[in-house]
N, C-alpha and C positions, 0 to 999 in steps of 0.2 A: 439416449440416456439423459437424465436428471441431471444437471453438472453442477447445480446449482443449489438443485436440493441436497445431492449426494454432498458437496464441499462446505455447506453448512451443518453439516451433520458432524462432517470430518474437523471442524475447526472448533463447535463447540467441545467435541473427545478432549481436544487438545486445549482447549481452556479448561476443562478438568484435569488434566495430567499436568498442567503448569508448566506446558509449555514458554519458553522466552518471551516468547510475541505476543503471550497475554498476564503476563505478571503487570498489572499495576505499579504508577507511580508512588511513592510514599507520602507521607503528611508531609515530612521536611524538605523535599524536593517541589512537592502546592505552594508550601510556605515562602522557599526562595522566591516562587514565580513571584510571589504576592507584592513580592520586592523588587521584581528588574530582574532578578537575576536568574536565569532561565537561558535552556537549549532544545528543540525539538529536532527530530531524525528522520529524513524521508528513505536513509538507506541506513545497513548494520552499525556503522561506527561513526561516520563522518557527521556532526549536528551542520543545521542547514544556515549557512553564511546570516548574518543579521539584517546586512542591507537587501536583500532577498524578502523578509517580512516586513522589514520598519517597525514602525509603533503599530501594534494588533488594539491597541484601545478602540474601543466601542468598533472594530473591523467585524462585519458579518463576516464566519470563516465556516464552512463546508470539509467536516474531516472525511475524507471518502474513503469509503473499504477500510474504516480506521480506527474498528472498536479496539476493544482490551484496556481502555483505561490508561494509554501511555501519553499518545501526544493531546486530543482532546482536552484533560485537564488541566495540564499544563497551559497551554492557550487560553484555558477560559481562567486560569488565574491569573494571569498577563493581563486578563482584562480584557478580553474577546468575548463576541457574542456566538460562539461554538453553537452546530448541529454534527453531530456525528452520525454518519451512516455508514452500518453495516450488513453483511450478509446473516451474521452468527449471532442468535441470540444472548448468549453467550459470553461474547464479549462484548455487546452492549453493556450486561449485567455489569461489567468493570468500570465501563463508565460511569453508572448512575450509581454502584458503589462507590466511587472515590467522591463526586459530586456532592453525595448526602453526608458521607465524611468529613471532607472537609469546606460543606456551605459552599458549592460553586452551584452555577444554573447552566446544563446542560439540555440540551433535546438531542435526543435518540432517535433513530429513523433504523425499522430494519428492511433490510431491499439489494435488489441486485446493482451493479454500480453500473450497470448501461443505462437504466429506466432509472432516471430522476424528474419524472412527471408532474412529482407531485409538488415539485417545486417552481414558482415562475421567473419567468426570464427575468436577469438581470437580480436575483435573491439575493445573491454575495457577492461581498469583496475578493473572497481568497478559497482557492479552494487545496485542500493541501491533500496530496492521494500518495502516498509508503507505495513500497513493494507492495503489491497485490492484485494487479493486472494478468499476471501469472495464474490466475486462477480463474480465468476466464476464458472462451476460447475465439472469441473475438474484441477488439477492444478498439475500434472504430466508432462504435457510439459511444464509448467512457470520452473520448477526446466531443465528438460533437456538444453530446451533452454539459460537460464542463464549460464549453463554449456560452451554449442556451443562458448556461441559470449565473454566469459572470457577468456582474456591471462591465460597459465598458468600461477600459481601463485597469479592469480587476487581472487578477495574477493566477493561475496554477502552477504548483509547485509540484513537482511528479520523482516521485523516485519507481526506478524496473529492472529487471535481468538485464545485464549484457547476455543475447541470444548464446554466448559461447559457451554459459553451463550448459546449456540443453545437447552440445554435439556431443558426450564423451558418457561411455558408458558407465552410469552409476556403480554397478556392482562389481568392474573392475576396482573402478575411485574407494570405494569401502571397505571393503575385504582387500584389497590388494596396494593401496595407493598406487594405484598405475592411472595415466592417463589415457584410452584409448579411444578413438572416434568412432559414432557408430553411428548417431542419427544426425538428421538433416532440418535447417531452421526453414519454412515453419514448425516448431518441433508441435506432437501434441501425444499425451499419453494415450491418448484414445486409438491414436491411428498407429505409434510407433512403438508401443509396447508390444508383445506379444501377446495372445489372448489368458495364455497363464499368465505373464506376470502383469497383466490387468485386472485379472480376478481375483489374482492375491492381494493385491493394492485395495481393491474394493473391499475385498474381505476384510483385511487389516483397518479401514475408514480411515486411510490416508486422504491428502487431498488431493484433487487431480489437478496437472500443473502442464501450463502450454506457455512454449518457448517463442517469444513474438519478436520478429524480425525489427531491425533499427528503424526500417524503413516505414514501418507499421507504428514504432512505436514513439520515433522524431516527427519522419515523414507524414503521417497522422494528426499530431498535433498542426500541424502547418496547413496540414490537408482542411481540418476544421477552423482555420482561420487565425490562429493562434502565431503571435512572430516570438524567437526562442531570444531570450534575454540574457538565459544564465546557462552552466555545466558544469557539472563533477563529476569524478568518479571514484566509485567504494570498493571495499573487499568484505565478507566474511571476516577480515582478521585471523582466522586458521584452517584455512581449508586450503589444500593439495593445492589448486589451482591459483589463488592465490600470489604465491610464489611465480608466477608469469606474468598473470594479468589481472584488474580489477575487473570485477566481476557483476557491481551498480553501477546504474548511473542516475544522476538526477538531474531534471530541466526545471528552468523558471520560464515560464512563457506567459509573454501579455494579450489579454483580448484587445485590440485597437476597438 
């Protein structure tokens, strides 16, 4: 199957339905940037520590998997020289909407976030990638590749699932707030749904989402070379689980 095709498809739906993840920043929140005064989020709630970025002036910074028009501008009114790369047309348009709004200079890139080809080694200082790892079903070349196209020295900043939303059966969690264990990490919709409630996902142009192991998704970054600087961990802020455990986490890892 198409996972890539099919979750581009699914993401633009949802940047028409105004979805959270693709409401754009406002003019008065560019403006703060324009001042110092600014937060960007690689998980739902938590903004990411300041000494984690430093001064982003004139910093080449790489948005991965990072349309909709949220962190992107904000960075590039800090005063970053922002590329944003996404899957979803879609939420590129957010970006080069806010951009033309309010006078920033952003470049667009749409593409899959394993294949950054078309960038050369060492391009960027900073490469900053949100949840959205989850949407792929391997994510061993997102770590190498980030590698490839960082100066030495340069930073990735990652936010992803803690693997433990993917054990517990969704439609218990929804209809019933019960927490019940059903699948196993590597989770992947492909393999652990069942063929109907695959096809109804498809049908509906959900997105397809694979639950990636710590080991894949720590261990990985190390694996590409990368030594781990920084850690936090998110929640949702209201969802069932919540209430036990956070449920993001983010790394800062250095290229040496």
């Amino acid at each position: 199957m198409d996972i890539i095709g099919h979750n581009r498809e699914a993401w633009n739906r949802r940047a028409a339905l105004g979805d959270i993840w693709t409401i754009p920043v406002d003019r008065h929140t560019v403006e703060q940037a324009k001042k110092g005064d600014w937060n960007v989020y690689l998980t739902p709630t938590k903004p990411v520590p300041v000494d984690w970025l430093g001064d982003v002036r004139g910093k080449r910074i790489l948005c991965l998997a990072s349309g909709g028009g949220q962190q992107g501008p904000i960075l590039a009114a800090a005063g970053a020289l922002v590329t944003v790369f996404d899957n979803s047309p879609a939420q590129l348009d957010k970006d080069r909407m806010v951009a033309e709004r309010d006078n920033l200079h952003i470049v667009t890139e749409l593409g899959d976030m394993r294949d950054l080809t078309r960038f050369a080694n060492a391009s960027f200082d900073i490469v900053f990638h949100p949840v959205s790892n989850c949407f792929v079903d391997d994510i061993e070349p997102v770590w190498y590749e980030c590698h490839r196209v960082l100066r030495p020295g340069g930073v990735l900043l990652a936010g992803f699932c803690n693997p433990l939303l993917y054990i517990f059966d969704m439609h218990q969690w929804e209809a019933h707030q019960k927490l019940e264990v059903k699948y196993r990490i590597p989770y992947s919709d492909l393999e652990q749904l069942t063929p109907e409630e695959l096809q109804q996902k498809i049908k509906n142009q959900e997105p397809l989402e694979f639950g990636h192991s710590l080991e894949a998704q720590i261990g990985g970054q190390i694996e590409a070379g990368f030594l781990i600087s920084g850690f936090y961990e998110d929640s949702f802020g209201d969802e069932l689980l919540d209430r036990h455990i956070d449920t993001f986490i983010a790394t800062r890892a250095i290229r040496p």
